[in-house]
C-alpha positions in Angstrom: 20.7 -3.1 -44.9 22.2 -6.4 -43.4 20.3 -6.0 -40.2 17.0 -7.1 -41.8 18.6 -10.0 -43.5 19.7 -10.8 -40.0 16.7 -10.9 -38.5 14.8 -12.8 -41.6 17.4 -15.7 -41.0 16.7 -15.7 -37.2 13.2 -16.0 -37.4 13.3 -19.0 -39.8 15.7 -20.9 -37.4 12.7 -20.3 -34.9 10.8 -21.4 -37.3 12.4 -24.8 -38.2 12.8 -25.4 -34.4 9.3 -25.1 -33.6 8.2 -27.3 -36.8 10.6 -30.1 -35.5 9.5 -30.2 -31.9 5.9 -29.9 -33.2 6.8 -33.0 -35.2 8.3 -34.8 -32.2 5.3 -34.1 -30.1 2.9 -35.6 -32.8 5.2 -38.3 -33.4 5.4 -38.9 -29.5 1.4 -38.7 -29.3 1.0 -41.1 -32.1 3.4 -43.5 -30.8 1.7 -43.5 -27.1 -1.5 -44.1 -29.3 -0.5 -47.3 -31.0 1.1 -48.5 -27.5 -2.7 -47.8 -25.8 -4.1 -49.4 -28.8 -2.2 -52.5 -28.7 -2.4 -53.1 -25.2 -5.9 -52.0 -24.6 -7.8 -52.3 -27.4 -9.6 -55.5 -25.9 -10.8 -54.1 -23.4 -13.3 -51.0 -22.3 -12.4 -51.1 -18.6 -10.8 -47.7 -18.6 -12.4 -44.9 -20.1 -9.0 -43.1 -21.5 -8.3 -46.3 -23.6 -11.4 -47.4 -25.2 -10.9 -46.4 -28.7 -12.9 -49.2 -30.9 -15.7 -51.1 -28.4 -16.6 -54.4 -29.4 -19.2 -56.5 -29.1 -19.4 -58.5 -25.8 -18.3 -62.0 -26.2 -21.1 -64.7 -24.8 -20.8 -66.4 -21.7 -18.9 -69.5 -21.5 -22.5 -71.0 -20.4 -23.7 -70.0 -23.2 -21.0 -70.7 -25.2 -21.4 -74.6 -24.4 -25.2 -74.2 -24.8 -24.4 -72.9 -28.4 -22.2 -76.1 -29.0 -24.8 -78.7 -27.1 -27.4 -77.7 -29.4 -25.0 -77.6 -32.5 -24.1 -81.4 -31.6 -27.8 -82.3 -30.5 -28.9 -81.4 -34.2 -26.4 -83.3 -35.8 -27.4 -86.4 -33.9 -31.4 -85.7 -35.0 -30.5 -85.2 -38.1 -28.8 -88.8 -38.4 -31.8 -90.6 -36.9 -34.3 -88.2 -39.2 -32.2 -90.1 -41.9 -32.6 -93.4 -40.8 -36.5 -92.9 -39.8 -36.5 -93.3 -36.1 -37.9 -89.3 -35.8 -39.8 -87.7 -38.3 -41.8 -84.2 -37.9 -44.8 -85.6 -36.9 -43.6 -87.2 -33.7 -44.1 -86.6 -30.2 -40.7 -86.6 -29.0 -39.2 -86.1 -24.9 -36.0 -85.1 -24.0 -35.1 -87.2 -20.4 -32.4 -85.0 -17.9 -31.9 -81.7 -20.5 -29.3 -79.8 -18.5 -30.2 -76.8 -20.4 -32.8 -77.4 -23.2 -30.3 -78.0 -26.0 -31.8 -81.0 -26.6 -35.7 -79.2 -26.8 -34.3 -76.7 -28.9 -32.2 -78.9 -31.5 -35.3 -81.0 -32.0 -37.6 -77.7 -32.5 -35.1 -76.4 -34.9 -35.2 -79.4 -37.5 -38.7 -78.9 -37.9 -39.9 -81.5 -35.1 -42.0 -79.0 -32.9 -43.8 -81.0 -30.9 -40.9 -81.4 -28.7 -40.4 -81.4 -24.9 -37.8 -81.8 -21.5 -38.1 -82.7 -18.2 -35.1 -81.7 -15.8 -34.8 -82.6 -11.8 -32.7 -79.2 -12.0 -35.7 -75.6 -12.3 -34.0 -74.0 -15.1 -34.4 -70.2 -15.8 -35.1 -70.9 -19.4 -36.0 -73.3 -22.3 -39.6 -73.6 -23.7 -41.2 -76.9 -23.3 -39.2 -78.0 -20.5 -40.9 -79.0 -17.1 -39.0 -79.5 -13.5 -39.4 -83.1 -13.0 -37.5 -86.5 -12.0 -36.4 -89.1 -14.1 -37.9 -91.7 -12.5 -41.5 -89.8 -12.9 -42.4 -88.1 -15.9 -45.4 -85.7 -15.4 -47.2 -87.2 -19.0 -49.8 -89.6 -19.6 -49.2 -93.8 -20.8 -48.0 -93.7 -24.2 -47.7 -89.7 -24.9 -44.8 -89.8 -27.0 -43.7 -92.0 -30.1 -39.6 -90.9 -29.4 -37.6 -90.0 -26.2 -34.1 -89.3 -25.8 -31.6 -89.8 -22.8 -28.3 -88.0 -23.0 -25.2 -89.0 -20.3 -27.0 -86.7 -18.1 -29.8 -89.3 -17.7 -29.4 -93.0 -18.1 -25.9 -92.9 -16.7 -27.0 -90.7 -13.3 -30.2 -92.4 -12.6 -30.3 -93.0 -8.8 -32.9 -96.0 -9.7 -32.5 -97.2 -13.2 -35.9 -100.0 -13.1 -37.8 -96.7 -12.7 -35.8 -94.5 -14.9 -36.3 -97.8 -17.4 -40.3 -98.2 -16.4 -41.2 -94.6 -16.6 -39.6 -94.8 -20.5 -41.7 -97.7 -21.0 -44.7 -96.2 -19.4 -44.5 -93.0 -21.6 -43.5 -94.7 -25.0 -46.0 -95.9 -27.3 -45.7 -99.7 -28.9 -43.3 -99.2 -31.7 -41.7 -95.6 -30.6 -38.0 -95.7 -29.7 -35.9 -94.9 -27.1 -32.4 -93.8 -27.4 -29.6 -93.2 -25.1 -26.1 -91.8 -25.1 -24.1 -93.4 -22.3 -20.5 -93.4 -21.2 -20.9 -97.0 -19.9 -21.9 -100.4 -22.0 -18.5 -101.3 -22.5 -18.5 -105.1 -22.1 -21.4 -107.4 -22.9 -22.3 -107.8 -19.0 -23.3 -104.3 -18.9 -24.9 -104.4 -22.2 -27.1 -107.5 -21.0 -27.7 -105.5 -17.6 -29.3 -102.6 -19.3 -31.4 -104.9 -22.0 -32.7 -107.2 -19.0 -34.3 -103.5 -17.5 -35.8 -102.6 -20.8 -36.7 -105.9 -21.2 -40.2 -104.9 -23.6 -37.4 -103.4 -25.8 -35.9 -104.9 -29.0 -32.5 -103.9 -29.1 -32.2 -102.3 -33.1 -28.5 -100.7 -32.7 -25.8 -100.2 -30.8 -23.1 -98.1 -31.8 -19.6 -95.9 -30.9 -19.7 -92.0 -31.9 -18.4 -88.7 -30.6 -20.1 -87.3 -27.7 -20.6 -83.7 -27.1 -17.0 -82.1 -27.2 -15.7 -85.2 -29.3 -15.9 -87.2 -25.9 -16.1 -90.7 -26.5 -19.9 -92.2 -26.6 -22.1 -95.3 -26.8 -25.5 -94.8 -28.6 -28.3 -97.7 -27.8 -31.2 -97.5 -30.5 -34.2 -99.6 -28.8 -37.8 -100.1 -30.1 -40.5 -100.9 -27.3 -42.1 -104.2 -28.1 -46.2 -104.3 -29.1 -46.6 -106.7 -25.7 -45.0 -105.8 -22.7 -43.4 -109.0 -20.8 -44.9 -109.6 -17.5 -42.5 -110.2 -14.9 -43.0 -113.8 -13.3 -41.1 -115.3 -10.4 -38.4 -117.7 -11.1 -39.7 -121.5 -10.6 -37.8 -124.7 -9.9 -35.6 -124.1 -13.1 -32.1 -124.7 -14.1 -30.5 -121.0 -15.6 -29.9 -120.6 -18.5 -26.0 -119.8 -19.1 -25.4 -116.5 -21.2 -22.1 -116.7 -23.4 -20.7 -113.5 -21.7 -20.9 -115.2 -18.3 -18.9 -117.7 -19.7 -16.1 -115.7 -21.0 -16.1 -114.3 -18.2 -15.3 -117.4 -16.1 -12.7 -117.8 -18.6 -10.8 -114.7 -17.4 -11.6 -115.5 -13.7 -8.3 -117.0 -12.1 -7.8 -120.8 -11.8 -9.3 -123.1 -9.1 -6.4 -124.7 -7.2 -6.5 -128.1 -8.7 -3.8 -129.8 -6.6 -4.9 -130.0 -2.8 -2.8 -127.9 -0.8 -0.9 -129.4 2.0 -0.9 -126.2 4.0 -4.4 -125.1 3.1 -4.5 -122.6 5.7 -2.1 -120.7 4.2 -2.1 -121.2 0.4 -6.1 -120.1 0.5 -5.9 -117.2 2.7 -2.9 -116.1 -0.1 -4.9 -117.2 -2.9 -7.5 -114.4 -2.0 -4.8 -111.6 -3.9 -5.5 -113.9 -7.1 -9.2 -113.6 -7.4 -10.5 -111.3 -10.0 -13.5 -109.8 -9.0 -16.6 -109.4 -11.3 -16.9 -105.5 -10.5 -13.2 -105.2 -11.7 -14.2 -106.8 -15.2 -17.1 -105.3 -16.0 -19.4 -102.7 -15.4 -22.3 -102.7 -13.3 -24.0 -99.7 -13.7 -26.9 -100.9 -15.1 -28.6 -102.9 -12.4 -31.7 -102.6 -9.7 -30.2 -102.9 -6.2 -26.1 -103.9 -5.0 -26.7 -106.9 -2.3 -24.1 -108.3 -0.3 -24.8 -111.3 1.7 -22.3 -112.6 4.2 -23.7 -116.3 5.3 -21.5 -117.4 8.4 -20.4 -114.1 8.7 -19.3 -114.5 12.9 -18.0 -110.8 13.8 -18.2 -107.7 11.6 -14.8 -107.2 11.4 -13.9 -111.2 10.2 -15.1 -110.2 6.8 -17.7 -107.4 6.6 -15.7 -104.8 7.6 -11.9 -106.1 6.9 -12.7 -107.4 3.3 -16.0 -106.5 1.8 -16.2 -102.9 3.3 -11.9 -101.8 2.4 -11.1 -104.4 -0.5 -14.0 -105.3 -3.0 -14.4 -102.9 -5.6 -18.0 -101.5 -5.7 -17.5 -98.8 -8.6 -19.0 -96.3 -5.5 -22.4 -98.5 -6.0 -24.1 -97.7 -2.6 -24.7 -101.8 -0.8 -27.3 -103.3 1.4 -25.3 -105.7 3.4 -26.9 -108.7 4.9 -25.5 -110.7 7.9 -26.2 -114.4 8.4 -25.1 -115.4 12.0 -26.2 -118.2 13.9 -23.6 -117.6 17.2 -25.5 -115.0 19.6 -22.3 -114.1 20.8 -21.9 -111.8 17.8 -25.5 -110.6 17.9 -25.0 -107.7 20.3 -21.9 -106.1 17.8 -24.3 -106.0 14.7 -26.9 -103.9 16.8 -24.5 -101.6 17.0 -23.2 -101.4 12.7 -25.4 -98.7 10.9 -26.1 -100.3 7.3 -26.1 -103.7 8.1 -29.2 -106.3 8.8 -28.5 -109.3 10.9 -30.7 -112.4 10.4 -29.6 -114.0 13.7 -30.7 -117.5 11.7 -28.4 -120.5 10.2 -28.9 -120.7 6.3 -30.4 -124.0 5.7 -33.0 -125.9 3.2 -36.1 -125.3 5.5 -37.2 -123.8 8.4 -36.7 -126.0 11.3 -34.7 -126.1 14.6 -31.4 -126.8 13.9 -28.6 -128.0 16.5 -24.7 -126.9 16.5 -21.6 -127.3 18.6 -20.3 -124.6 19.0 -16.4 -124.4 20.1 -15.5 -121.0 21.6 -12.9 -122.3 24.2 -10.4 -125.4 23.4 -11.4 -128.1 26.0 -8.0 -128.6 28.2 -8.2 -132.2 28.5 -8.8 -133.0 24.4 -5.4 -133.7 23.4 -4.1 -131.9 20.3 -5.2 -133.9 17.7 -9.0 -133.6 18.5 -7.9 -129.7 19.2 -7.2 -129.7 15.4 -10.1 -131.3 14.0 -12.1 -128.6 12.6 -12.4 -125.8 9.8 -14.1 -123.7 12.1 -16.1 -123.0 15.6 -19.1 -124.3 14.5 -19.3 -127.7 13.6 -21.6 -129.7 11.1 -25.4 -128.9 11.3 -27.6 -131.5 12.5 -31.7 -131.5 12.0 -34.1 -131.7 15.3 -35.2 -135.3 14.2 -30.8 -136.4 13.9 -30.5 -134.9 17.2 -27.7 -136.4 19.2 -25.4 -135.1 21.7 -24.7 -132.5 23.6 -25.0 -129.1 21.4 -26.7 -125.9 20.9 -30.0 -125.7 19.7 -30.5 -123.0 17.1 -33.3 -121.8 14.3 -32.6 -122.7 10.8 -34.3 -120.9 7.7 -34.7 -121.6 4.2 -32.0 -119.8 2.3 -33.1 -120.7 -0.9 -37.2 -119.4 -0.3 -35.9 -116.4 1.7 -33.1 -115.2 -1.0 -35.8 -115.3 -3.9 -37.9 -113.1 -2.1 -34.8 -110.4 -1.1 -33.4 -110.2 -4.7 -34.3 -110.1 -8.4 -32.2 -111.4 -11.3 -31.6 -107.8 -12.1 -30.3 -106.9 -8.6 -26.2 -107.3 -8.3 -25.7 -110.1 -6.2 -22.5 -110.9 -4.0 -22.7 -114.0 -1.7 -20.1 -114.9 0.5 -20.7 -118.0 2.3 -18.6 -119.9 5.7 -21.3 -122.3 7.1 -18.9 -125.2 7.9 -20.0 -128.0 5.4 -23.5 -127.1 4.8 -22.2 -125.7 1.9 -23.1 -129.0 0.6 -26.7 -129.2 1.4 -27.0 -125.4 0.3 -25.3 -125.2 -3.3 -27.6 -127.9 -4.6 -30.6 -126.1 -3.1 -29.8 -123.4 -5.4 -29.0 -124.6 -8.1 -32.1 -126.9 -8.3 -34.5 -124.6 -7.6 -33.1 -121.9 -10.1 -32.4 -119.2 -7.4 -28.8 -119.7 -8.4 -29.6 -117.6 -11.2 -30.3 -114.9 -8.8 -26.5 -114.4 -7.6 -23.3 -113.1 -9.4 -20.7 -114.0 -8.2 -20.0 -116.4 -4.4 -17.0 -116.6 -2.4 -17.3 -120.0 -0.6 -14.8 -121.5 1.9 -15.5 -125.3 1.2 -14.9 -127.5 4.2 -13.0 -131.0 3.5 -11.0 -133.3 5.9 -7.8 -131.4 4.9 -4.8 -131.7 6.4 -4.3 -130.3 10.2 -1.8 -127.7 11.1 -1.4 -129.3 14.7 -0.8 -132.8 13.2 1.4 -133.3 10.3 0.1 -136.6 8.4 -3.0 -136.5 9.8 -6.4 -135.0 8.3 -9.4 -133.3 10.3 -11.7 -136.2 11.3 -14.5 -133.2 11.1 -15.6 -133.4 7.6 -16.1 -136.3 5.6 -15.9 -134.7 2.3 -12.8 -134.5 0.2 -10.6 -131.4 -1.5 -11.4 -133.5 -5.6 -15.7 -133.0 -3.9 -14.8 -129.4 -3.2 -13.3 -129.0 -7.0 -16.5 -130.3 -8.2 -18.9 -127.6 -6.3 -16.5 -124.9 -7.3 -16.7 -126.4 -11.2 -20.4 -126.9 -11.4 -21.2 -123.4 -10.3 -18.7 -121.9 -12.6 -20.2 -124.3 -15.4 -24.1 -122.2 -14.9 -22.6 -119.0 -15.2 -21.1 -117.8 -11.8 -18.6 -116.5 -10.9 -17.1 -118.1 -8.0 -14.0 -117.8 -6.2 -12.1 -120.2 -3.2 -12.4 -118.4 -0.2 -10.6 -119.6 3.0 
């Protein structure tokens, strides 16, 4: 009778042991589920681990779309509030990089909405493939446009960028612009002198698209658009921002140097250049014009082309040589034009002479007399002596037909005292207006290095005379600097 018993109490031992390694195999398959859960359960790569799919998360393209167009509302919405866009106008987007712009303005009810883009997107309604500079719309199509970063600040020709806007806006419709730039009252005034048939209405600081700082300009286009004239025998008028600008510019060297030769050429790591105060962005062409500029490497290429900041502005570079022993180098520089002429105030023959080897017999005091190789120019009818005869051209008449006031203008000039028949040219005739900022070496009967005591009988003028040109150009607004 205990034999059954027996085997009863076997079989549930079986029992229990196959219940607990049951248990530990569930227990096992559940804990390698919540480990391939965790670990996988973002992604559906694998096919063994994709227990809960998701919906696919946008692109990061379109992510940023989705924000643009978020932002691009906002800033509608704010100038719906102040009346600059209702839903009645005919509005243009200027540079959309994707149509966020087109589709912000369509989705607060302003329908009749449109882009132009130099880049062919694959999408956006309303959007054409066009430039900047030439919108593909009739005069006076639309009574608001809109210029994000993408446009004003990466025009390759802001006149025509400005123009076109003009062009396409009717009288009374505004333009406005987010820009990374305007940041000093230069480059405000640069950018008003382009729309110049625009009232400036607002300018003010907000937060770009992803909170990056941004400038917005709010301009209305004037009823009569201004006709450009050419400048006439004017004195300029002085802006207050040129001023304070001079203000910041370092000091003229008031007390004349006894060593001139040295304390100018040192002076040089003083200067504060106008392109490292402001901003110049906003203006037509970048001219640099080298008058007495001898070879290409005595300042072209040693100074202009390594040291002055250009803010990666691209430069026409103008050479004014009268020597013809530098002519054959220039043919030979890509990017710069050589007017083999001697700046002067009218075209005439003009006669120089011209020192390229020291005369053995002059003893070392007349060896030391000059500034330069070149000495003072002297006009056909004051002819006298022996000296090379030479063509002369009107700086003034030929620098107010190469340049605009709203070109950026960089004159250097080394013309061995003519300096003094030139400045007052300009400044008569109002072309002086035309140019930003000079770098003049003014020649004086300083003090020679050969000849302790004694000045250079060369030049009559004095240093105090010198002062005075430097002073009365900085006194009409430019900036000018003591070159050596």
């Amino acid at each position: 009778m205990e034999i059954p018993a027996l085997k009863s109490a076997t079989n549930l031992r079986l029992s229990n042991i196959l219940v607990r390694l049951l248990s530990f195999c569930v227990l096992v398959f559940l804990a390698r589920f919540a480990y391939v859960v965790t670990v996988n359960s973002h992604s559906c790569d694998s096919l063994d681990s994709c227990f809960f799919p998701q919906t696919p998360k946008p692109s990061s393209a379109a992510a940023a779309a989705a924000r643009r167009r978020a932002h691009y509302s906002s800033v509608f919405r704010d100038l719906l509030t102040e009346g600059l866009l209702s839903t009645n106008s005919a509005s243009l987007c200027i540079e959309t990089l994707d149509g966020a712009e087109v589709t912000a303005l369509r989705e607060i009810g302003i329908v009749n909405s449109f882009g132009i883009s130099s880049q062919k997107l694959p999408y956006g309604e309303g959007i054409r493939y066009a430039k900047s500079i030439n919108h593909p719309f009739g005069n006076q199509s639309f009574d608001f446009e809109f210029s994000g970063t993408a446009g004003l600040d990466r025009t390759p020709n802001p006149v025509r960028f400005a123009l076109e806007v003009s062009r396409t806006l009717i009288p009374g419709g505004f333009f406005v612009a987010h820009t990374e730039s305007l940041s000093d009252e230069y480059s405000l005034h640069s950018l008003l002198r382009l729309f110049d048939s625009f009232t400036l209405i607002k300018l003010r600081e907000i937060k770009g698209f992803d909170s990056v700082p941004t400038r917005e300009i709010i301009l209305r286009k004037k009823n009569r658009t201004r006709n450009h004239v050419e400048i006439e025998n004017r004195e300029c008028s002085v802006p207050k921002h040129k001023l304070d600008l001079i203000k910041n510019a370092e000091l003229l060297i008031e007390e004349e140097p006894l060593k001139p030769w040295i304390t100018l050429k040192r002076n040089i790591k003083n200067v504060k250049y106008l392109s490292s105060m402001v901003d110049i962005s906003f203006k037509n062409r970048y001219v640099y014009i080298d008058v007495g500029a001898r070879s290409y490497g005595s300042s072209i290429g040693s100074w202009f082309k390594k040291q002055y900041p250009k803010q990666e502005k691209p430069f026409e570079i103008y050479a004014i040589e009268a020597d013809s022993a530098f002519h054959d180098e220039y043919k030979k520089k890509k990017g710069v034009k050589l007017l083999p002429y001697a700046a002067w105030v009218k075209n005439e023959s003009l006669f120089f002479e011209i020192n390229r080897e020291p005369n053995k017999k002059k003893n070392e005091e007349e060896k030391g007399r000059g500034m330069g190789r070149i000495q003072s120019v002297q006009s056909s009818s004051n002819f006298i002596g022996d000296v090379n005869k030479i063509e002369g051209f009107d700086f003034t008449a030929w620098l107010k037909s190469t340049v605009v006031e709203r070109d950026y203008v960089v004159v250097k000039m080394d013309v061995e005292g003519t300096e003094f028949h030139l400045i007052p040219r300009l400044i008569e005739s109002g072309a002086i207006c035309l140019i930003d900022e000079m770098f003049i070496e003014c020649h004086y009967n300083r003090w020679q290095r050969c000849c302790p005591g004694k000045r250079s009988p060369k030049y009559r003028k004095t240093y105090a005379q010198c002062l005075e040109l430097f002073s009365s150009l900085r006194k009409r607004g430019v900036l000018v600097h003591q070159w050596w």
